[in-house]
C-alpha positions in Angstrom: 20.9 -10.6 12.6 21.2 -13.8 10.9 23.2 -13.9 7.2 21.1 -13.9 4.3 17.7 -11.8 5.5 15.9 -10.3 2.8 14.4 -7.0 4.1 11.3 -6.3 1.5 11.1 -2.4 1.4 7.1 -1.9 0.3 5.9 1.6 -1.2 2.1 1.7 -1.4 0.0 4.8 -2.6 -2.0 4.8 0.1 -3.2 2.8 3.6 -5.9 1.3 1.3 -2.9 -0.8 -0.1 -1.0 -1.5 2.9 -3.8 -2.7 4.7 -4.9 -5.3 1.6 -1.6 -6.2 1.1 -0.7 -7.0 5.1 -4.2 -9.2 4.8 -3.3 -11.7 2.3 0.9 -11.9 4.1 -1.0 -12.5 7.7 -3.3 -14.9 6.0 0.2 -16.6 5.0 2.2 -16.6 7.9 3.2 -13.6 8.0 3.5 -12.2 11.7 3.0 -8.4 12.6 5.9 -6.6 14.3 4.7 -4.8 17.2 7.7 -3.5 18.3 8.5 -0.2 19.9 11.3 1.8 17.6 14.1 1.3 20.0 13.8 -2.8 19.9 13.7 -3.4 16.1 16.9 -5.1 15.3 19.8 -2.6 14.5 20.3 -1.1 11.9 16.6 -0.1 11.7 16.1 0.8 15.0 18.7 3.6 14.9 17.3 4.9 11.5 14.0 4.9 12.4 15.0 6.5 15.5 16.8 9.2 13.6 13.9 9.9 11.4 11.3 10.2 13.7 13.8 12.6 15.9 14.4 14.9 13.1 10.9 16.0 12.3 10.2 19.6 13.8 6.8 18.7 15.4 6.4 22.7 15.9 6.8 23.0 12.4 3.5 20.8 11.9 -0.1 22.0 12.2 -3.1 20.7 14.6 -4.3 17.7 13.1 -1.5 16.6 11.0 -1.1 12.8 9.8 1.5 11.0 8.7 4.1 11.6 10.1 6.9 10.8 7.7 6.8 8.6 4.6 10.3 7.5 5.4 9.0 5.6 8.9 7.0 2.4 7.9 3.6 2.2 8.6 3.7 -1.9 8.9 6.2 -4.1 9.5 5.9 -7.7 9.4 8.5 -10.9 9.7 8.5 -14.0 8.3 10.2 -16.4 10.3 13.7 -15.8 10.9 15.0 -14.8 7.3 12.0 -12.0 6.1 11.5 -8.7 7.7 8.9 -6.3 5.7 8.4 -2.5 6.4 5.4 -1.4 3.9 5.5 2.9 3.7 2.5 4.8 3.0 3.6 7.2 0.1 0.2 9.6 -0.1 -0.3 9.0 -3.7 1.1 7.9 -7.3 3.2 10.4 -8.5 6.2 10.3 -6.0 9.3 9.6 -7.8 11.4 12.1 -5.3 9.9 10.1 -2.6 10.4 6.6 -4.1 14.0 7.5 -5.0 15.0 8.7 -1.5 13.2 5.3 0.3 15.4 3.4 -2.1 18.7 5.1 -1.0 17.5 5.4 2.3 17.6 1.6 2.7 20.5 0.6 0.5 22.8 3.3 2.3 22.2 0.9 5.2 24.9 -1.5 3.4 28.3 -0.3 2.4 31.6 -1.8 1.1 33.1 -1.8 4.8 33.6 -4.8 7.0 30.9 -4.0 9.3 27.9 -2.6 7.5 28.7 -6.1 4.8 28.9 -8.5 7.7 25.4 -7.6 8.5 24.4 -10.1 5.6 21.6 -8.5 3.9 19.6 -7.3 1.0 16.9 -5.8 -0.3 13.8 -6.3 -2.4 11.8 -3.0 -3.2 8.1 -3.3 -4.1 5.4 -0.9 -5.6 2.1 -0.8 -5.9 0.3 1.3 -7.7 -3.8 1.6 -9.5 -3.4 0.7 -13.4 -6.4 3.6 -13.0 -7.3 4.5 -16.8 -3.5 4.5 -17.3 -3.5 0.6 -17.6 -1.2 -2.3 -16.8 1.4 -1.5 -19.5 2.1 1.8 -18.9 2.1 2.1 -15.0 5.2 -0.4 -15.8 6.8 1.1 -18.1 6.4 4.4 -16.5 8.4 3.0 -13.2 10.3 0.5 -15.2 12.3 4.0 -16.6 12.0 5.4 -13.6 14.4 3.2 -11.6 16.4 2.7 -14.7 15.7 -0.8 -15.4 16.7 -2.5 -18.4 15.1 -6.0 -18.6 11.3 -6.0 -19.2 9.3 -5.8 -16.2 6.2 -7.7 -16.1 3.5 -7.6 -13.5 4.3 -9.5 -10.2 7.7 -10.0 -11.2 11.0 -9.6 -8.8 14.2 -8.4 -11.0 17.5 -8.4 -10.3 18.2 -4.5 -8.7 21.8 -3.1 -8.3 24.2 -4.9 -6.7 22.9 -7.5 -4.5 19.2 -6.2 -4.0 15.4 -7.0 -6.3 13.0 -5.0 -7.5 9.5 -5.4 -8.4 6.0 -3.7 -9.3 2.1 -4.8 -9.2 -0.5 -3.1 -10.4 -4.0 -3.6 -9.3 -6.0 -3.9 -12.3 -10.0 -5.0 -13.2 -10.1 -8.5 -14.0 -11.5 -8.1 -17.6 -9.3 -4.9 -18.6 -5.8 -3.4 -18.5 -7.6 -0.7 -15.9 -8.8 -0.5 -12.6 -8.0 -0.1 -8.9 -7.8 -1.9 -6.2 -11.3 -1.5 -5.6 -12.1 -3.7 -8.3 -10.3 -6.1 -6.6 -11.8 -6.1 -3.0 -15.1 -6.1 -4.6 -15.1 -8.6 -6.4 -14.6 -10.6 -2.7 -17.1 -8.5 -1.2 -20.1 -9.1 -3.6 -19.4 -12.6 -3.9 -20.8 -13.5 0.0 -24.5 -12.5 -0.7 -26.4 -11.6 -4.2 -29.2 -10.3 -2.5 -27.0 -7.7 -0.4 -25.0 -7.0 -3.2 -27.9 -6.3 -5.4 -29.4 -4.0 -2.9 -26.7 -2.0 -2.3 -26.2 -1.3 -6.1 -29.8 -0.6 -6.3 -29.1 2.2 -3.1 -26.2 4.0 -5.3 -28.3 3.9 -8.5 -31.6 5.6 -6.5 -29.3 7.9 -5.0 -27.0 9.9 -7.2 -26.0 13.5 -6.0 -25.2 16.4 -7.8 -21.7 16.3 -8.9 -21.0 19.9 -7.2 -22.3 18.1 -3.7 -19.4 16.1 -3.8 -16.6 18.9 -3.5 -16.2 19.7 0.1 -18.3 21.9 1.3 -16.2 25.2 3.5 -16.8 28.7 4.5 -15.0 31.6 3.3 -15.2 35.1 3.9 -18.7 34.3 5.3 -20.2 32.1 2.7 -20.8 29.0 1.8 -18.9 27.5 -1.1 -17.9 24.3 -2.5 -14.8 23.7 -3.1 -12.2 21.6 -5.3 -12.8 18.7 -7.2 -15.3 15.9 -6.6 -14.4 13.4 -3.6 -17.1 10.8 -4.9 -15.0 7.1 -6.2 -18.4 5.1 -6.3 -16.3 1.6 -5.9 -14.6 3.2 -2.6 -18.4 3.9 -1.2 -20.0 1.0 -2.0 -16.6 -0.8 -0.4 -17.4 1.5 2.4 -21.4 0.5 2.9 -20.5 -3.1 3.0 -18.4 -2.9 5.8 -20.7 0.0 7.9 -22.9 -3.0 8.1 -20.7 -4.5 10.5 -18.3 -1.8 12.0 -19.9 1.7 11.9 -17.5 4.7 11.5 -14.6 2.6 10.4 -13.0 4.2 7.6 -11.9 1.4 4.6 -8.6 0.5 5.8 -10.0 -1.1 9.0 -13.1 -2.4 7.0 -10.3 -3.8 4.1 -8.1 -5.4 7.8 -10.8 -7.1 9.8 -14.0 -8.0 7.3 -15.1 -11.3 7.1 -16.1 -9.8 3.6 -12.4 -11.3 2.6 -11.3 -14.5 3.9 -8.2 -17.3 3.0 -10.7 -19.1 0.6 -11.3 -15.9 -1.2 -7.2 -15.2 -1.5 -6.4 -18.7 -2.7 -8.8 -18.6 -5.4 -7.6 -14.7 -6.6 -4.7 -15.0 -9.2 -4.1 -11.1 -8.4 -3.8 -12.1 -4.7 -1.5 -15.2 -5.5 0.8 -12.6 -7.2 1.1 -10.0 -4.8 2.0 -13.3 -2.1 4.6 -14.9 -4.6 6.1 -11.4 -4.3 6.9 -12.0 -0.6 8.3 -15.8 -1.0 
């Protein structure tokens, strides 16, 4: 391993994220590592190894996904200085989680001879929904989280610890404080076509549901019930109905990866996008 390679540690809420985010770095030279486990460059390829050995696999039931937030889902490299592993934490509220992916990378580097000769550091990034939270808060929220005592604006990398950089975006609306990533990708999505845009607002607004038809729907005991909280995000669907008219079945992280919905021109143009790259460079 070269001296000097910044390893950017990514935490995401969910594969929404880390497929939107690994867009806009392959649109700008980032490559995908497709490595198997064992051939990532050491250290990584013993801890990775170490994680994936220690989960009890009989301990886990039929149909089970992800298999440990610890192991990256992604990981990318940009030329010879850059490696990026982006994890998939399930959600917002996972400060445990966060905490232990920080230690779990910086533990890598120690104060002996041959874990400081590897010539390292780290920069940890999060991304999180401003939702109805907003911008403000979402940062201040992780900015005491992690302890940090400069002000932490959005996009921004900070000085973190001893030799390693922090930083945070949130995805936000373009005309509010709030928002999701959603708000984002449609904005790229409606922009190709007014008249298919137009008719697929018209399909949501002719076709509203019941809000207790969208709870999932089980049986128990022998009877039909619904069951939790509604599962309708009307930006997610209408996300999803664009991209069903090109790759049916495909769930929104594939439609978000290989849609001609988004392209470069639509990423150079997109101040949010712009940020979230500068946070790579």
């Amino acid at each position: 391993m070269s001296n000097n390679k910044k390893i950017i540690v990514v935490a995401c809420e969910g594969q929404h994220d880390i497929a939107f985010i690994t867009r806009i770095l392959v649109a700008y030279e980032f490559s995908i590592i497709n490595d198997k486990i064992k051939d990532f460059s050491f250290p990584f390829n013993y801890k990775f190894k170490n994680i994936a050995e220690s989960m009890v696999i009989a301990d886990r039931k039929l149909g089970y996904q992800n298999p440990n937030y610890l192991l990256p889902s992604v990981a990318l490299s940009y030329g010879d200085d850059k490696i990026v592993f982006m994890h998939n934490l399930s959600g917002d509220g996972r400060p445990a989680e966060r905490r232990e992916l920080i230690e779990n990378y910086s533990s890598l580097v120690g104060g002996d001879d041959f874990t400081s000769d590897l010539g390292f550091s780290f920069r940890f990034l999060f991304f999180f929904d401003a939702d109805n939270i907003g911008v403000s808060a979402r940062l201040d929220a992780i900015k005491n989280e992690l302890n940090i005592a400069s002000p932490l604006l959005n996009g921004d990398i900070l000085s973190y610890g001893d030799n390693n950089e922090v930083g945070c975006y949130i995805y936000h609306d373009y005309n509010s404080e709030e928002g999701v990533l959603e708000d984002l990708l449609l904005n790229y999505f409606s922009n190709k076509d007014d008249s298919l845009n137009s008719s697929i607002n018209d399909f949501f607004s002719a076709n509203n549901l019941e809000a207790e038809r969208t709870k999932e729907f089980i049986y128990k005991d022998g009877a039909e019930i619904y069951k939790g909280s509604s599962k309708f995000h009307p930006k997610k669907s209408k996300l999803n109905l664009f991209g069903q008219l090109q790759f049916s079945g495909m769930n929104n992280s594939v439609i978000i990866a290989k849609s001609d919905f988004i392209r470069k021109s639509d990423l150079d143009g997109c101040l949010q996008s712009n940020a979230i790259r500068d946070m790579f460079l």
